[in-house]
PDB file as gemmi writes it, atoms N, CA and C in Angstrom:
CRYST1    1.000    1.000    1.000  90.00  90.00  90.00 P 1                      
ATOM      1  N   UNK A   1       0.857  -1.186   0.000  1.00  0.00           N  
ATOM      2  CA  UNK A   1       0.000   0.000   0.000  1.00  0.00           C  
ATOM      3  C   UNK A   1       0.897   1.242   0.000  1.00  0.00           C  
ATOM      4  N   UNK A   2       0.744   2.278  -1.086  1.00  0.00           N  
ATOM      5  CA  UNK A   2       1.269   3.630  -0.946  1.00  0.00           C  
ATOM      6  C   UNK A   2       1.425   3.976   0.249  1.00  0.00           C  
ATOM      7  N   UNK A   3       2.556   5.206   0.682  1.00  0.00           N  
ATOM      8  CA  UNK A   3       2.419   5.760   1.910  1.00  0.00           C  
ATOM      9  C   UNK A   3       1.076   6.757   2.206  1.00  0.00           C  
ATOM     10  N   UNK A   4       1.068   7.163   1.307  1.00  0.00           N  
ATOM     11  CA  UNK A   4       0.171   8.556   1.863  1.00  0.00           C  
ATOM     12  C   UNK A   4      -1.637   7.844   1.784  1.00  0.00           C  
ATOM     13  N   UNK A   5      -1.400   6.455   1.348  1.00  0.00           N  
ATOM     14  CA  UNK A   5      -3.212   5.607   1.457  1.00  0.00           C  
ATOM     15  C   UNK A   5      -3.131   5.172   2.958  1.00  0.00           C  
ATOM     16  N   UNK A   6      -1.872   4.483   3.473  1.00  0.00           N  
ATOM     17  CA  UNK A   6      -1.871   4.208   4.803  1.00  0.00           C  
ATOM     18  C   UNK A   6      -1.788   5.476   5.541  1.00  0.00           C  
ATOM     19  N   UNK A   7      -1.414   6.324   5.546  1.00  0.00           N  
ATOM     20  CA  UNK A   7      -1.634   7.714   6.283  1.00  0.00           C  
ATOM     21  C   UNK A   7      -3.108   8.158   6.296  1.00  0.00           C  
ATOM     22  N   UNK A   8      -3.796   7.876   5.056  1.00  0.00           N  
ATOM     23  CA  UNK A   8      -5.171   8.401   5.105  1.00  0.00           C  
ATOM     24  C   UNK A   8      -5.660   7.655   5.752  1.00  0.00           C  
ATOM     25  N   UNK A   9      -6.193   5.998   5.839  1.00  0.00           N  
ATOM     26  CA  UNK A   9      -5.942   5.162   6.517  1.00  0.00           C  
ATOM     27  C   UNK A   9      -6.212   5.285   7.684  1.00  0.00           C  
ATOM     28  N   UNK A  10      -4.998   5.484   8.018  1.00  0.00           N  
ATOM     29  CA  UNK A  10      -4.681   5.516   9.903  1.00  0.00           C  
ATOM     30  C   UNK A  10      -5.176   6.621  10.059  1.00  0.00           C  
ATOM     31  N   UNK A  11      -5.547   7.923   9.763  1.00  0.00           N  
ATOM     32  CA  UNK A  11      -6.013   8.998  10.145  1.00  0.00           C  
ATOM     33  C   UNK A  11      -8.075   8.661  10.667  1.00  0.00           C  
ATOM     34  N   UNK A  12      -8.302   7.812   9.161  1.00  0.00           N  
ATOM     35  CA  UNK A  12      -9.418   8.129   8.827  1.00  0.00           C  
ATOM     36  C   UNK A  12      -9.789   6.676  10.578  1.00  0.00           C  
ATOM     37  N   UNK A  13      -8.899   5.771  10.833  1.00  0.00           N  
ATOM     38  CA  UNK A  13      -9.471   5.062  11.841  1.00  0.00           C  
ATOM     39  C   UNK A  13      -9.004   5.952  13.406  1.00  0.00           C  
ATOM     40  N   UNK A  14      -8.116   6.271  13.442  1.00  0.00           N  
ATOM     41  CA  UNK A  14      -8.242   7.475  14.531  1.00  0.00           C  
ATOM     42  C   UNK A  14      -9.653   8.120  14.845  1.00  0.00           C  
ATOM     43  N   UNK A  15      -9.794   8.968  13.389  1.00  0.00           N  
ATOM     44  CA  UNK A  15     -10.986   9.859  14.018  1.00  0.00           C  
ATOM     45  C   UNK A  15     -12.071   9.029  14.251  1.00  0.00           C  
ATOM     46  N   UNK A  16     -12.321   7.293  13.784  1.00  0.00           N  
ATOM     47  CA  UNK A  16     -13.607   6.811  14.381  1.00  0.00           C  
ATOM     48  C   UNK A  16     -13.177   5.903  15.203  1.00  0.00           C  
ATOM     49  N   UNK A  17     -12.371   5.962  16.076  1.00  0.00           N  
ATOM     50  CA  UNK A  17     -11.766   5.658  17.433  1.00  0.00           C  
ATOM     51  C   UNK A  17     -12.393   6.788  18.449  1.00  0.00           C  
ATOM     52  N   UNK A  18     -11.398   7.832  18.057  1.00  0.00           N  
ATOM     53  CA  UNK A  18     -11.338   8.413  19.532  1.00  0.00           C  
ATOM     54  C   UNK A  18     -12.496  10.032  18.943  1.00  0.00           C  
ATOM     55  N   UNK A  19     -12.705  10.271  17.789  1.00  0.00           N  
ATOM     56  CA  UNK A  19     -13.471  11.431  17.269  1.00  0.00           C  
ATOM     57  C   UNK A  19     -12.965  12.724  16.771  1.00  0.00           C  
ATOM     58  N   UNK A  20     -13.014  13.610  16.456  1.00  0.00           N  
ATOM     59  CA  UNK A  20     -12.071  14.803  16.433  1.00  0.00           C  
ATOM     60  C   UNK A  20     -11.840  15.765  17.508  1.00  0.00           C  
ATOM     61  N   UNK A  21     -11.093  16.165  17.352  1.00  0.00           N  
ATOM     62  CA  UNK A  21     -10.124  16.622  18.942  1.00  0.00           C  
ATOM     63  C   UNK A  21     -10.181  18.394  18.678  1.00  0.00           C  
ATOM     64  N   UNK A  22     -10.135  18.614  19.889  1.00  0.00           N  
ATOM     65  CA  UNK A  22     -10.446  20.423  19.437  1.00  0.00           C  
ATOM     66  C   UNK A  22     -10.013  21.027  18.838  1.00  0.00           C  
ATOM     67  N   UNK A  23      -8.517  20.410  19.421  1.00  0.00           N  
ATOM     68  CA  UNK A  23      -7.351  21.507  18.334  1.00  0.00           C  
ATOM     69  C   UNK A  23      -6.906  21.037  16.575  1.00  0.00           C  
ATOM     70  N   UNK A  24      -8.639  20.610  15.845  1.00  0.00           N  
ATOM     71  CA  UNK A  24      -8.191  19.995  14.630  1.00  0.00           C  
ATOM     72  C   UNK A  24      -8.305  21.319  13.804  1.00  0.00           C  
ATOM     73  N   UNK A  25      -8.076  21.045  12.564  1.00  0.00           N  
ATOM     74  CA  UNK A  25      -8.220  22.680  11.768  1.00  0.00           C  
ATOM     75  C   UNK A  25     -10.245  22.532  11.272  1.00  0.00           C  
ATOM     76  N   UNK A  26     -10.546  21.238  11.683  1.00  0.00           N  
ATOM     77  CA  UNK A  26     -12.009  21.111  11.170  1.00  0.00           C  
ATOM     78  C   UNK A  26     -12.740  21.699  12.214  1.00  0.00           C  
ATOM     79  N   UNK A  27     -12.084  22.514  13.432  1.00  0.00           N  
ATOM     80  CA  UNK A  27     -13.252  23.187  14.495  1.00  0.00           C  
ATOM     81  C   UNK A  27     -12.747  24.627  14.537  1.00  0.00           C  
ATOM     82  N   UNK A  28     -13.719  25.677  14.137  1.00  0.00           N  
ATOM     83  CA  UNK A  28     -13.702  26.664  14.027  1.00  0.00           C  
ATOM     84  C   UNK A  28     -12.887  26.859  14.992  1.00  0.00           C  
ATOM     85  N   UNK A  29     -13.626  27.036  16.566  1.00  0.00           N  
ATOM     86  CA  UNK A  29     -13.599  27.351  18.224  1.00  0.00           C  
ATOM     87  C   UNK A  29     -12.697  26.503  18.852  1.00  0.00           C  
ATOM     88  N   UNK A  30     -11.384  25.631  18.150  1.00  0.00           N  
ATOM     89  CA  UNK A  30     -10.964  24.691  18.751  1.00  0.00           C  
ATOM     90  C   UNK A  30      -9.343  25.579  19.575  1.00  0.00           C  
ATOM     91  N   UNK A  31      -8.363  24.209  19.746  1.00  0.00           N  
ATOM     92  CA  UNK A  31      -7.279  25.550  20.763  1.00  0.00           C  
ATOM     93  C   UNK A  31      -7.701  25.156  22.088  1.00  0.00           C  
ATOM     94  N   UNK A  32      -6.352  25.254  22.526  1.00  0.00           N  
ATOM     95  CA  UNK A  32      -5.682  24.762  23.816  1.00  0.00           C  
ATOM     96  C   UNK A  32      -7.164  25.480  25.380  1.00  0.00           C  
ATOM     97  N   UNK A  33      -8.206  26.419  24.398  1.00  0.00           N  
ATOM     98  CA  UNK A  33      -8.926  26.823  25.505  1.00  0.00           C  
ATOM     99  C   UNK A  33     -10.302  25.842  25.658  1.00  0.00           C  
ATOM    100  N   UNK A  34     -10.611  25.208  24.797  1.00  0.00           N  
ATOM    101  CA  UNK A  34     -11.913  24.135  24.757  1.00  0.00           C  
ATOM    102  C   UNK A  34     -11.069  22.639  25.293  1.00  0.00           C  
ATOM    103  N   UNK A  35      -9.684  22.549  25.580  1.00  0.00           N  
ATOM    104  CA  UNK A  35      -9.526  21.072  25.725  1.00  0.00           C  
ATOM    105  C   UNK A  35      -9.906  20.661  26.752  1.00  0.00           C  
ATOM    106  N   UNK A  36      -9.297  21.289  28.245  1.00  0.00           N  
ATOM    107  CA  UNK A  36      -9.978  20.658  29.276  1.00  0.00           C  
ATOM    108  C   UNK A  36     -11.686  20.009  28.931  1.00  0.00           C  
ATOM    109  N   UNK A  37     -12.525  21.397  28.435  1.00  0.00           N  
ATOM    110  CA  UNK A  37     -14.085  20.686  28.436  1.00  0.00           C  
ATOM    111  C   UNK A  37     -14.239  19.111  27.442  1.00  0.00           C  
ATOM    112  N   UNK A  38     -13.193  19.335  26.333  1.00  0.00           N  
ATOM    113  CA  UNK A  38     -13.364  18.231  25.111  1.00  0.00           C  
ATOM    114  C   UNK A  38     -12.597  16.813  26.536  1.00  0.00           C  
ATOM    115  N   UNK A  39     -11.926  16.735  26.888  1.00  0.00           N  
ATOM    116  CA  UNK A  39     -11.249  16.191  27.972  1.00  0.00           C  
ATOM    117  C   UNK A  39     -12.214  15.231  28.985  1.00  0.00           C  
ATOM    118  N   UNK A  40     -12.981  16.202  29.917  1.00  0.00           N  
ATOM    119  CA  UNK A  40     -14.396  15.844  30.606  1.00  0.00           C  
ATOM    120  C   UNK A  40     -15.112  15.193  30.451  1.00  0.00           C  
ATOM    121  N   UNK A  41     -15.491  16.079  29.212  1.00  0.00           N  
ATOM    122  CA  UNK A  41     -16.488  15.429  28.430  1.00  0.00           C  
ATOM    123  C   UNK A  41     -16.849  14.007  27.920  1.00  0.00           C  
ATOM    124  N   UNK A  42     -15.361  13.627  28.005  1.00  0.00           N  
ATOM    125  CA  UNK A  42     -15.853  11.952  27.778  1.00  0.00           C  
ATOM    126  C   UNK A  42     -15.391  10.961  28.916  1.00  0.00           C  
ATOM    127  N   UNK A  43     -15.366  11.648  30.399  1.00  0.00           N  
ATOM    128  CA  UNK A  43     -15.900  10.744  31.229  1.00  0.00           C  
ATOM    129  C   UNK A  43     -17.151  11.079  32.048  1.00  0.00           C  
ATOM    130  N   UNK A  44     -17.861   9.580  32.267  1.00  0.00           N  
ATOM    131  CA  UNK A  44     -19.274   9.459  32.658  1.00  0.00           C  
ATOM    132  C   UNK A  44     -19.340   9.928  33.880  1.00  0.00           C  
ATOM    133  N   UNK A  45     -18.199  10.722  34.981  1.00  0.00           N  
ATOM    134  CA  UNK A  45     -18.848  11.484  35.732  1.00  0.00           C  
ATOM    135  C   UNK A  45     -17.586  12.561  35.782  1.00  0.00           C  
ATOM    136  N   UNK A  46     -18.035  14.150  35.503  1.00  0.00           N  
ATOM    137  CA  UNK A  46     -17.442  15.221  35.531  1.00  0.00           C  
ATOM    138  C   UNK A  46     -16.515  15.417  36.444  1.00  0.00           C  
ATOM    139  N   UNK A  47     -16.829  15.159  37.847  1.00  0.00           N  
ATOM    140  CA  UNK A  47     -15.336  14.827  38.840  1.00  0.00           C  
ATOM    141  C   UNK A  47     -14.406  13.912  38.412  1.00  0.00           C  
ATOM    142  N   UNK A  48     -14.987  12.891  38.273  1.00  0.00           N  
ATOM    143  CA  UNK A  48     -13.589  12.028  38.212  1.00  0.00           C  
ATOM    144  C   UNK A  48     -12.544  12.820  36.605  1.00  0.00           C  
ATOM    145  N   UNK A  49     -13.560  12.947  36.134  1.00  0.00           N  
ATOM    146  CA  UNK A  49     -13.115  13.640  34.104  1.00  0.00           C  
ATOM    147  C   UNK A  49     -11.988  14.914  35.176  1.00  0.00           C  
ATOM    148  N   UNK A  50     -12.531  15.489  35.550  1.00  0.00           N  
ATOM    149  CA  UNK A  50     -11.804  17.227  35.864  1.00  0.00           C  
ATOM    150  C   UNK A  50     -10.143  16.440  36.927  1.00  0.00           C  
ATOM    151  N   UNK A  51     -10.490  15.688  37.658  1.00  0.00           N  
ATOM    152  CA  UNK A  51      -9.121  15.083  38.597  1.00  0.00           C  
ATOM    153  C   UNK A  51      -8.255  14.344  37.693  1.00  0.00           C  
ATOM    154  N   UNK A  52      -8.562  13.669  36.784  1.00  0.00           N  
ATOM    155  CA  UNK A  52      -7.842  13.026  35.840  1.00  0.00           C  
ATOM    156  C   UNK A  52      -7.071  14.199  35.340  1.00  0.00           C  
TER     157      UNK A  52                                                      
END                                                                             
């Protein structure tokens, strides 16, 4: 397989792994100031998300 098909590839199973991440160029509002909330946000209770 070409390099740059396995790069697309591995990109394209990343984002339906873990989703897109704030600081991608696909979020307007994204940047080091939305991560904590993007962070939280994916544990099922907000304390334990914020101590992590």
């Amino acid at each position: 397989m070409p390099e740059p098909d396995l790069k697309q590839q591995l990109a394209g199973q990343f984002r339906e792994v873990n989703g897109d991440h704030p600081m991608t160029d696909a979020d307007e509002a994204g940047g080091v100031d939305l991560l904590e909330a993007w962070f939280i946000a994916h544990w099922a209770d907000p304390v334990t998300g914020k101590a992590e």
